[in-house]
Residue frames as a rotation matrix with the C-alpha (Angstrom) as fourth column:
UNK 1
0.551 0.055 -0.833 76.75
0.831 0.056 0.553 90.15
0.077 -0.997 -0.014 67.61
UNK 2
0.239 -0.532 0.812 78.07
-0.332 -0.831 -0.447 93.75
0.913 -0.163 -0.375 68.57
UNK 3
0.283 -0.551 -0.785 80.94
0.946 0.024 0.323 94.07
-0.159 -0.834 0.528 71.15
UNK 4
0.765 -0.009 -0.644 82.34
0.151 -0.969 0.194 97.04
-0.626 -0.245 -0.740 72.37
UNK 5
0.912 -0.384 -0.145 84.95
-0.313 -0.421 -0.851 99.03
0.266 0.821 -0.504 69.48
UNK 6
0.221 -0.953 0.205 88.08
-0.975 -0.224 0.012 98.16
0.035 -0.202 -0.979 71.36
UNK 7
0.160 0.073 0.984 87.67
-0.376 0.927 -0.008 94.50
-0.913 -0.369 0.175 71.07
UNK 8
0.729 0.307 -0.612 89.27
-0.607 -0.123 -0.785 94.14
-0.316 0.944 0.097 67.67
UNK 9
-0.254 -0.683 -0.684 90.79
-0.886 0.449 -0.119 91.24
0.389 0.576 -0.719 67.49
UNK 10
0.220 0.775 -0.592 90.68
-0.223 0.631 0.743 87.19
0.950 -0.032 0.311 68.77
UNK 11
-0.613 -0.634 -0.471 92.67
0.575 0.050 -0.817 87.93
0.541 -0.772 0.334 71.86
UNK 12
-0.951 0.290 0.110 90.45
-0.295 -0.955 -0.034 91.05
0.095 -0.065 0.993 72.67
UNK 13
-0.064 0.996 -0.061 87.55
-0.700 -0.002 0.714 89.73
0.711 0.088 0.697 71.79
UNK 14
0.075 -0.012 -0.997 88.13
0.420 0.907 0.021 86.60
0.905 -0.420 0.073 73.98
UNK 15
-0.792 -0.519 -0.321 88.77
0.479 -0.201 -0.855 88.82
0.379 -0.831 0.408 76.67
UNK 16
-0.833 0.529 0.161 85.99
-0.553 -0.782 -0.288 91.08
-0.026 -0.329 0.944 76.59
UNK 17
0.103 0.861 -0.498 83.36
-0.434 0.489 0.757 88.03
0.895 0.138 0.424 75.87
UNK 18
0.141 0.014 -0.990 84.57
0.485 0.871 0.081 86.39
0.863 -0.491 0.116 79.03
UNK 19
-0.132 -0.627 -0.768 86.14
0.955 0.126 -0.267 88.73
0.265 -0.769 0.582 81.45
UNK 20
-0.810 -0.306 0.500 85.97
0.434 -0.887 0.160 92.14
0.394 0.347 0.851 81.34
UNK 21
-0.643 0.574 0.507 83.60
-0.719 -0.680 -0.142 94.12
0.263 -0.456 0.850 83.58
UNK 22
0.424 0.488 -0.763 82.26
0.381 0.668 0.639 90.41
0.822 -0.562 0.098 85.25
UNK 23
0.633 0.419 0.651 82.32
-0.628 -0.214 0.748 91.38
0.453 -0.882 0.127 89.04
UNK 24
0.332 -0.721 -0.608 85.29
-0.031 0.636 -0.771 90.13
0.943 0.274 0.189 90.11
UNK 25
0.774 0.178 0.608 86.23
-0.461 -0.501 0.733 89.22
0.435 -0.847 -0.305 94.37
UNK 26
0.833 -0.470 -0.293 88.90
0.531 0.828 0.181 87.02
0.157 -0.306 0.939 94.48
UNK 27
0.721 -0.573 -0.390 92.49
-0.212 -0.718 0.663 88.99
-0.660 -0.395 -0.639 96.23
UNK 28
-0.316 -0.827 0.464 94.97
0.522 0.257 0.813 86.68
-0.792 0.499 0.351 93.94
UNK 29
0.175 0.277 0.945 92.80
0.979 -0.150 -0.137 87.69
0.104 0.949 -0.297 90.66
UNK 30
0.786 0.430 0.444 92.47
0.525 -0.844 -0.112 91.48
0.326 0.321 -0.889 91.86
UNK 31
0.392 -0.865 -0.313 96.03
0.012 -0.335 0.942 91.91
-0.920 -0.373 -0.121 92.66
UNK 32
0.025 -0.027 0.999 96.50
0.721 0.693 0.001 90.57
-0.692 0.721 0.037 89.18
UNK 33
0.482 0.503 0.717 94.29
0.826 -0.533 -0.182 92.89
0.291 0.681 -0.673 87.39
UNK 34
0.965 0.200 0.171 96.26
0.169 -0.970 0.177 95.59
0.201 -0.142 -0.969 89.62
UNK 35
0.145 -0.971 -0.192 99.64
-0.040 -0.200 0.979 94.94
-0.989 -0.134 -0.068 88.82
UNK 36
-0.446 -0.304 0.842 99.02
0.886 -0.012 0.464 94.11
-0.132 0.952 0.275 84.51
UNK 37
0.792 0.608 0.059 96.67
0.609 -0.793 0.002 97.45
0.048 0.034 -0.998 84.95
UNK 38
0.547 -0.674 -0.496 100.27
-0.181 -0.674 0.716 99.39
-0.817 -0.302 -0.491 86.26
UNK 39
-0.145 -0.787 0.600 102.27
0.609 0.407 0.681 97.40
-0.780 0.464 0.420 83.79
UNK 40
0.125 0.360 0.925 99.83
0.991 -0.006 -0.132 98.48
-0.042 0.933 -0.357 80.83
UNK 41
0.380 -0.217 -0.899 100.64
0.371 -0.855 0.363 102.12
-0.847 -0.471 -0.245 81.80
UNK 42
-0.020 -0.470 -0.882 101.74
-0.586 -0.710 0.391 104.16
-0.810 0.525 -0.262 78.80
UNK 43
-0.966 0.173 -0.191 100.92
-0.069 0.540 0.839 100.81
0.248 0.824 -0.510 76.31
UNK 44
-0.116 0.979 -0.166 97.85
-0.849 -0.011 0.529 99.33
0.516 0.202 0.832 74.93
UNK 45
0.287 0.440 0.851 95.98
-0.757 0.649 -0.081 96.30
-0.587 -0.621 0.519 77.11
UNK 46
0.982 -0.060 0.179 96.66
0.125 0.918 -0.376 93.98
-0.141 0.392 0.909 74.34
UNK 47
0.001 -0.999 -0.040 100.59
-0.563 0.033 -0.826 94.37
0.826 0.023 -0.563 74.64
UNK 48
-0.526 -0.087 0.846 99.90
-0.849 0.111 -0.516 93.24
-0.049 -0.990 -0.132 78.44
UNK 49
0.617 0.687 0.384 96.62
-0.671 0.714 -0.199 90.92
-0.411 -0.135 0.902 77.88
UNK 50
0.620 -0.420 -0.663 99.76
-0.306 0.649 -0.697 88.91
0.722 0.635 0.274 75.34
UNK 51
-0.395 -0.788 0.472 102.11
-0.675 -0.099 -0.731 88.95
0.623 -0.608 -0.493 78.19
UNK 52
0.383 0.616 0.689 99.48
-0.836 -0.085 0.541 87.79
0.392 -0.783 0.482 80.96
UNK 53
0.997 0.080 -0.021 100.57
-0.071 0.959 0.276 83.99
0.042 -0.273 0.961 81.29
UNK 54
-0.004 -0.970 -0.243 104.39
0.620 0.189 -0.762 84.82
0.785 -0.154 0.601 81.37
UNK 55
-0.230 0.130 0.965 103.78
-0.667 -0.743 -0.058 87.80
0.709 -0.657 0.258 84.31
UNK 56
0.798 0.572 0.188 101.60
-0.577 0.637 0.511 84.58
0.173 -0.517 0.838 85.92
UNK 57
0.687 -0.558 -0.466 104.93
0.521 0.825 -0.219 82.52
0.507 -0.093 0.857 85.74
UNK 58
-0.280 -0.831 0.480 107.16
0.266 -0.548 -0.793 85.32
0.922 -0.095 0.374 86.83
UNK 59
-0.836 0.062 0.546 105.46
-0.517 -0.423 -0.744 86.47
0.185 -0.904 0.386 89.61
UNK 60
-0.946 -0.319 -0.063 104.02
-0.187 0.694 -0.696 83.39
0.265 -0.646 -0.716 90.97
UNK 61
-0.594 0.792 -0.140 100.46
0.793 0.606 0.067 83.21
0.138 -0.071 -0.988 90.31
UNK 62
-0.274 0.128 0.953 100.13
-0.262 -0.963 0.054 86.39
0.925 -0.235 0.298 91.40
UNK 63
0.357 0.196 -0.913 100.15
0.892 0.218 0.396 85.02
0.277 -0.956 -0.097 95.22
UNK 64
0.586 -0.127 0.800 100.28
-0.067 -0.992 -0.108 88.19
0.808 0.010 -0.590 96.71
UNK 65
0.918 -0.320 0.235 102.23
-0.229 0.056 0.972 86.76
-0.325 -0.946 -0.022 99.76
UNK 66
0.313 -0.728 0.609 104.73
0.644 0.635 0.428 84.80
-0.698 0.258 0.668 97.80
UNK 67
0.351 -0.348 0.870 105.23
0.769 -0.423 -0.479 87.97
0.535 0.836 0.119 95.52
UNK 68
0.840 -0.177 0.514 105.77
-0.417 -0.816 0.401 90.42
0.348 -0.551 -0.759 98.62
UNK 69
0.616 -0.705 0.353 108.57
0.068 0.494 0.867 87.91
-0.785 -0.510 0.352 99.68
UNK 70
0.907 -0.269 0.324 110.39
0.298 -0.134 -0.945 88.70
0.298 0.954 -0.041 96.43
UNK 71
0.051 -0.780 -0.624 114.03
0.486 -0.527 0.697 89.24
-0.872 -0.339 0.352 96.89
UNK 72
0.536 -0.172 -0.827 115.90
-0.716 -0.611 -0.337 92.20
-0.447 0.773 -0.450 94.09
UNK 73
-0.864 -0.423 0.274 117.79
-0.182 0.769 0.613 88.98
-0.470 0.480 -0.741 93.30
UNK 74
-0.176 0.911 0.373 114.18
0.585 0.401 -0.705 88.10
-0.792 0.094 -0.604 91.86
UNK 75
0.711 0.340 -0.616 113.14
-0.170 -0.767 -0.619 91.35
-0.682 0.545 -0.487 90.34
UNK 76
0.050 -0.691 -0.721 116.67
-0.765 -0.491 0.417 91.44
-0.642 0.530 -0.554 88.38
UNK 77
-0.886 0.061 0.460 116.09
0.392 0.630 0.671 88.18
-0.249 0.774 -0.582 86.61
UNK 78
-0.123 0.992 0.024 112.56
0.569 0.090 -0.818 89.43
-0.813 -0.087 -0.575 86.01
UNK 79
0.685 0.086 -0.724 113.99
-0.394 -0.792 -0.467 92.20
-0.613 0.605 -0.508 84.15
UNK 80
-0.548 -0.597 -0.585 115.77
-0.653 -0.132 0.746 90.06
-0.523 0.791 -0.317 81.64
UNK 81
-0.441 0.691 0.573 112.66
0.593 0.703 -0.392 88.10
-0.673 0.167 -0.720 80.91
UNK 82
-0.956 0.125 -0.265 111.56
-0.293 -0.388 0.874 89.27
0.006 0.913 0.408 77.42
UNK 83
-0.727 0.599 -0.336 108.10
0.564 0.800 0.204 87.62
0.391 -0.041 -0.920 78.06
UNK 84
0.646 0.703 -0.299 107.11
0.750 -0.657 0.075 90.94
-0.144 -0.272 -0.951 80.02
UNK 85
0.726 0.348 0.593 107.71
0.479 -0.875 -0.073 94.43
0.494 0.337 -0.802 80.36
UNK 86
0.413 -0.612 -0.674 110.83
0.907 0.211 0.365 94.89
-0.081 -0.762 0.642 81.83
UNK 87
0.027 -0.144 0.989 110.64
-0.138 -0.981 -0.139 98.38
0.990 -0.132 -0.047 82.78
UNK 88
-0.857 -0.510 -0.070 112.68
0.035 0.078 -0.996 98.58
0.513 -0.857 -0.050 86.42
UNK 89
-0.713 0.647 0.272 109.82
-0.625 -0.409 -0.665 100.77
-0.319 -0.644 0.696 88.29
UNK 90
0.298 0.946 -0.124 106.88
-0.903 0.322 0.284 98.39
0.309 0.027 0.951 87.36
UNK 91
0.184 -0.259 -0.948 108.64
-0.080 0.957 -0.277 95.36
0.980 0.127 0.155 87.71
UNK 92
-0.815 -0.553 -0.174 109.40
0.204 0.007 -0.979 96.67
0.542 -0.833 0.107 91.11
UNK 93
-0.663 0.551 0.507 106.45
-0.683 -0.722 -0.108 98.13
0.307 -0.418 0.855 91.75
UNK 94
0.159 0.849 -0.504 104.64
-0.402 0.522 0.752 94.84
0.902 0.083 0.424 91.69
UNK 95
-0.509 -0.491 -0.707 106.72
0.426 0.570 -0.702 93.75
0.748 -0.659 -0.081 94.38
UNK 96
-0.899 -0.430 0.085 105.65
0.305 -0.753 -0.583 96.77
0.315 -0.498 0.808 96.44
UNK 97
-0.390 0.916 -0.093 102.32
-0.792 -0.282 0.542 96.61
0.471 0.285 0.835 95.80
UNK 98
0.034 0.647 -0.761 101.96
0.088 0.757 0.648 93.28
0.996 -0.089 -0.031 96.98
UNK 99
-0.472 -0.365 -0.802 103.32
0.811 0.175 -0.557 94.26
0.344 -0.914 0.214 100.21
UNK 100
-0.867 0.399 0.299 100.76
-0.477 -0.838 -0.264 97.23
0.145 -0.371 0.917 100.50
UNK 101
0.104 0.980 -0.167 97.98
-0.642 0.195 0.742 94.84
0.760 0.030 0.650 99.75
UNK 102
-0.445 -0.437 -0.782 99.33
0.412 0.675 -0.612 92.53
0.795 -0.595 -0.120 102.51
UNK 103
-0.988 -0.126 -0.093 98.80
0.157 -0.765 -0.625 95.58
0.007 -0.632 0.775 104.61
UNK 104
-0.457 0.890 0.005 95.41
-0.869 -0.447 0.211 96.63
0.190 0.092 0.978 103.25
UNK 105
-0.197 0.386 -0.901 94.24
0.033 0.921 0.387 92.82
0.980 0.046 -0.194 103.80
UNK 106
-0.781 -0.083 -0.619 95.08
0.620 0.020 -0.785 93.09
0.077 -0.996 0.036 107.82
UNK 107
-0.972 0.215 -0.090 93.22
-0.176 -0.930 -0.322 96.66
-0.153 -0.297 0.942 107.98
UNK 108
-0.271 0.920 -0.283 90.19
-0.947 -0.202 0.249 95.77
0.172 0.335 0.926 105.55
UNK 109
0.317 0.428 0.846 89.93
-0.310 0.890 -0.334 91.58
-0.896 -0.156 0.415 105.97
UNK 110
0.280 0.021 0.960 90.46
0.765 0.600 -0.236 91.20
-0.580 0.800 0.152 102.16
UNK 111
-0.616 -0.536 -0.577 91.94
0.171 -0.806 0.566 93.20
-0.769 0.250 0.588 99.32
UNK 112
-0.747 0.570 0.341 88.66
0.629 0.442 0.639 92.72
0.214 0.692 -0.689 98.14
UNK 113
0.572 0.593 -0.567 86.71
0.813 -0.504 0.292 94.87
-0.113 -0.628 -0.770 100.75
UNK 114
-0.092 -0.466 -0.880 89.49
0.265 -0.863 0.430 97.39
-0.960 -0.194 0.203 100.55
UNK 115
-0.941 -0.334 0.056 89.32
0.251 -0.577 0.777 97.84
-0.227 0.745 0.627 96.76
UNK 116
-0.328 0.924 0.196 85.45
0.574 0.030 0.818 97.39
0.750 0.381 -0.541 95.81
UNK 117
-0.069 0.439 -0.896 85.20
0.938 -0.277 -0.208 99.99
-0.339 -0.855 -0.393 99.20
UNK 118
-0.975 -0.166 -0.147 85.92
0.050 -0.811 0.583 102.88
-0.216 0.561 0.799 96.41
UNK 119
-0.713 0.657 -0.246 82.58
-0.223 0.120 0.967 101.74
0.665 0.745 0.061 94.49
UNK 120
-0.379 0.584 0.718 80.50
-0.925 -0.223 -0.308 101.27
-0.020 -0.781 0.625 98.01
UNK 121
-0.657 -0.047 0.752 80.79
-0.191 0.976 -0.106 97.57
-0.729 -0.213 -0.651 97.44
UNK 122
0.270 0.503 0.821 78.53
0.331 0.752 -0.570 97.55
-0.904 0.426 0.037 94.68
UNK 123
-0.447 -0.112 0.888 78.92
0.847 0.266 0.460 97.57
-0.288 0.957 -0.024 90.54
UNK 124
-0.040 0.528 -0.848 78.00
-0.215 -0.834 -0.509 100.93
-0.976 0.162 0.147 89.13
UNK 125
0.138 0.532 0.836 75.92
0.915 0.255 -0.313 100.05
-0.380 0.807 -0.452 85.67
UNK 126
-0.608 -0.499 -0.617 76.89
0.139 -0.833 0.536 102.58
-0.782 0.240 0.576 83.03
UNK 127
0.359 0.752 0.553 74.75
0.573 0.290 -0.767 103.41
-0.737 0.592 -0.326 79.97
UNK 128
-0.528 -0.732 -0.430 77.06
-0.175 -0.402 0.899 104.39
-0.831 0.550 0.084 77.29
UNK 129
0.704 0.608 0.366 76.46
0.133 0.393 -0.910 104.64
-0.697 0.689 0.196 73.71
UNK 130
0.672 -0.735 0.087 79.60
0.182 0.050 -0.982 105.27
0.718 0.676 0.168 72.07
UNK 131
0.016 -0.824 -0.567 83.41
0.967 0.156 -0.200 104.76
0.253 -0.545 0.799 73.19
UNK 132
-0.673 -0.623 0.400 83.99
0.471 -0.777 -0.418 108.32
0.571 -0.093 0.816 73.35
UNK 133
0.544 0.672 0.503 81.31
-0.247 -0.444 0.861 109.04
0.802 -0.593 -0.076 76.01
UNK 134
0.755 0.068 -0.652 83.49
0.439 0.686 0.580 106.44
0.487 -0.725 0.488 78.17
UNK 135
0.818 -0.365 0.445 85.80
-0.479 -0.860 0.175 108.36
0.319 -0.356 -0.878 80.60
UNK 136
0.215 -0.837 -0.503 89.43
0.028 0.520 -0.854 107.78
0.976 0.170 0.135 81.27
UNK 137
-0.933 -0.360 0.000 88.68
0.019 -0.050 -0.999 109.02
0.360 -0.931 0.054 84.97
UNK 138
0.392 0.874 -0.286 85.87
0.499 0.059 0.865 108.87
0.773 -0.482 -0.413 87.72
UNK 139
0.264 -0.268 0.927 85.72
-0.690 -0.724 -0.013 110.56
0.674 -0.636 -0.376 90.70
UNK 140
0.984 0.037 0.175 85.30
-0.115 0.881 0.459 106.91
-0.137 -0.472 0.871 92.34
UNK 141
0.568 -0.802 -0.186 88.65
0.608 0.561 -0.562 106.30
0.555 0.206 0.806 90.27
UNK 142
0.552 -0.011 0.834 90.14
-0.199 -0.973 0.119 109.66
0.810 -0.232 -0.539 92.19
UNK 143
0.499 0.139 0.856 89.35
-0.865 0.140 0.481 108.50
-0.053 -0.980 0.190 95.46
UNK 144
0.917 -0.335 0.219 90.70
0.344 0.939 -0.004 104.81
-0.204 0.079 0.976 94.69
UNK 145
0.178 -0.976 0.122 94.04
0.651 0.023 -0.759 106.34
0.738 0.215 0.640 93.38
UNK 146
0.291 0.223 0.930 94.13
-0.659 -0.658 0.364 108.90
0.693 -0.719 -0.045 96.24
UNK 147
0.714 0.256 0.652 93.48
-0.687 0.438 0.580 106.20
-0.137 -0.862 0.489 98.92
UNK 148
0.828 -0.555 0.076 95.93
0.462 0.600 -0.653 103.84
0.317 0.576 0.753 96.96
UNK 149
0.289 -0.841 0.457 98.89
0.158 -0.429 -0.889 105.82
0.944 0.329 0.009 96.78
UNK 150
0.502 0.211 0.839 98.20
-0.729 -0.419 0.541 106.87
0.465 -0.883 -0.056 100.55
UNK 151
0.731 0.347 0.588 98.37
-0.626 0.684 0.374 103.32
-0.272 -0.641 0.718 101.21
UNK 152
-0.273 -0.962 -0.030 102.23
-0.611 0.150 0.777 102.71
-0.743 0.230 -0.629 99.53
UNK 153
0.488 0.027 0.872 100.68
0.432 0.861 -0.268 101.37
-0.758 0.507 0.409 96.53
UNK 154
0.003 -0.404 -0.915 102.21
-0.032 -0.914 0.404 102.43
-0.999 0.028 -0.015 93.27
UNK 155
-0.931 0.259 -0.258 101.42
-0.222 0.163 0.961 102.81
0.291 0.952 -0.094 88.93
UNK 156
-0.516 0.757 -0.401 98.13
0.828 0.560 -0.008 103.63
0.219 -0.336 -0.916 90.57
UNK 157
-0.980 0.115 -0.162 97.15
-0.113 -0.993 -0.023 107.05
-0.164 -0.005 0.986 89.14
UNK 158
-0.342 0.930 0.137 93.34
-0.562 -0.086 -0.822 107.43
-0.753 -0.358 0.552 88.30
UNK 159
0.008 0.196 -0.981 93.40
-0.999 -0.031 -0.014 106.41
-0.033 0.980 0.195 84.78
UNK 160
-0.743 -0.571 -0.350 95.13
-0.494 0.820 -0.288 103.32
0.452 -0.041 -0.891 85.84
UNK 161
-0.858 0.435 0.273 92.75
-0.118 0.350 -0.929 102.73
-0.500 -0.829 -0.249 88.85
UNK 162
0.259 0.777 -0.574 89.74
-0.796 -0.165 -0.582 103.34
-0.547 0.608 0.576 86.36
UNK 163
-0.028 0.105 -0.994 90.59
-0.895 0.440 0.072 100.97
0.445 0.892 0.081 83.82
UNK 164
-1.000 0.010 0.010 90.84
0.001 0.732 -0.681 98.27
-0.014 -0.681 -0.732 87.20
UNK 165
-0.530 0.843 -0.094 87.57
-0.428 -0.361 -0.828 99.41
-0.732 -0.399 0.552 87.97
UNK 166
0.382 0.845 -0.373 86.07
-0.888 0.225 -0.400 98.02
-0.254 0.484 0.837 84.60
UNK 167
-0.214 -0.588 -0.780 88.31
-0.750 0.611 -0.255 95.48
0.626 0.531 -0.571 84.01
UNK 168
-0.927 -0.375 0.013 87.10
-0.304 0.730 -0.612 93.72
0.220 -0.571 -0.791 87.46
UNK 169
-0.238 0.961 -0.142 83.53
0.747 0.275 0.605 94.57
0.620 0.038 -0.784 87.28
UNK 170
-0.283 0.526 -0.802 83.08
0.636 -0.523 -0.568 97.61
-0.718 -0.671 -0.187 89.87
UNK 171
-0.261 0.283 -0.923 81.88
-0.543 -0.834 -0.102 99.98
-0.798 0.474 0.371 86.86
UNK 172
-0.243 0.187 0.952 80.06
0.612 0.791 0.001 98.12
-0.753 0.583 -0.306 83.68
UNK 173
0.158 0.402 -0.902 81.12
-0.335 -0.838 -0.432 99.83
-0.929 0.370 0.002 81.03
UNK 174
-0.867 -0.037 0.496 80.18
0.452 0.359 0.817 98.01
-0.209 0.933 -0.295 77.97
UNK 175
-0.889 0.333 -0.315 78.51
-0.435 -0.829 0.351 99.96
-0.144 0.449 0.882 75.84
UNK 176
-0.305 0.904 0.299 74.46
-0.450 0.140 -0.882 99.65
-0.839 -0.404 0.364 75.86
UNK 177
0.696 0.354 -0.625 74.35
-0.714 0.432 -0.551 97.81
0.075 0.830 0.553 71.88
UNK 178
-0.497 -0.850 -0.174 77.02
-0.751 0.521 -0.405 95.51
0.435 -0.071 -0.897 73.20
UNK 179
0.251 0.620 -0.744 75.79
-0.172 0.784 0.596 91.82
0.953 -0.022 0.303 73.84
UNK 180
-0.601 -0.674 -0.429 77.90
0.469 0.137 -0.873 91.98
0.647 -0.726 0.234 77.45
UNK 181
-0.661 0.084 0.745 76.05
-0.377 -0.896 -0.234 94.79
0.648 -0.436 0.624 78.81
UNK 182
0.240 0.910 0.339 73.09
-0.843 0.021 0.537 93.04
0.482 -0.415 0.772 80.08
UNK 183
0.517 -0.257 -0.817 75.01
0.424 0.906 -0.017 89.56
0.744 -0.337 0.577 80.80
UNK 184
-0.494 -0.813 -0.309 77.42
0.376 0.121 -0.919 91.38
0.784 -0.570 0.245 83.36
């Protein structure tokens, strides 16, 4: 069975057989994917993808209401929690974020409609053949970090916003000799 090259281990591989570029609409899950997406910022995905189920305990399911109600009394135990990444500005930023998506929920109905509104609501099918065709930006991802930032979100440059983008399903890039491609 071929999987894509970056899937090189049983964490990785468990991720990318199950999750990874599946179409993804739920607001708790895609707040998720867009706060370990900021976290993973300057590390690799599997530093974060090890983390994922302490981050879930720390910040509360990722309820995106019950994480915008954070007090800094919160955040500052957060940041002696060895379990994640306890870099100040991300740890804060999640806070900050949820309270933009709060916002973008009122405006759009769902922080579902507001993010998948980058990708015209539908999945853009890629046809790679090797990793190094796959881009670290899109214009789509541009416009999503653009419109983002506008909107007081933050750790939500393109690169960042791009790797959301496949990680939730609005771009399917697994690579065309990968057994995923056609299943997502």
């Amino acid at each position: 069975m071929h999987r894509c090259a970056w899937a090189t281990d049983d964490v990785l591989c468990a991720y990318h057989d199950t999750e990874w570029g599946v179409p993804l609409h739920d607001d708790r899950q895609l707040f998720e994917f867009l706060s370990l997406e900021g976290a993973q910022a300057g590390l690799s995905w599997r530093t974060v993808l090890a983390r994922r189920e302490r981050y879930r305990a720390v910040f509360h399911g990722f309820d995106i209401a019950r994480v915008a109600r954070m007090t800094d009394r919160e955040l500052e135990k957060a940041l002696t929690d060895p379990g994640i990444i306890r870099n100040r500005l991300k740890v804060t930023a999640t806070r900050d974020n949820a309270r933009a998506a709060l916002k973008a929920i009122e405006a759009h109905g769902s922080l579902d409609a507001y993010l998948w509104s980058f990708v015209d609501a539908e999945p853009r099918r890629n046809r790679w053949k090797t990793s190094a065709e796959v881009p670290a930006t899109t214009p789509a991802s541009d416009r999503m970090s653009k419109g983002l930032k506008k909107d007081g979100f933050r750790f939500v440059g393109s690169t960042i916003c791009y790797a959301l983008m496949q990680a939730t399903g609005m771009v399917n890039d697994h690579l065309v000799g990968c057994f995923r491609h056609r299943q997502v």
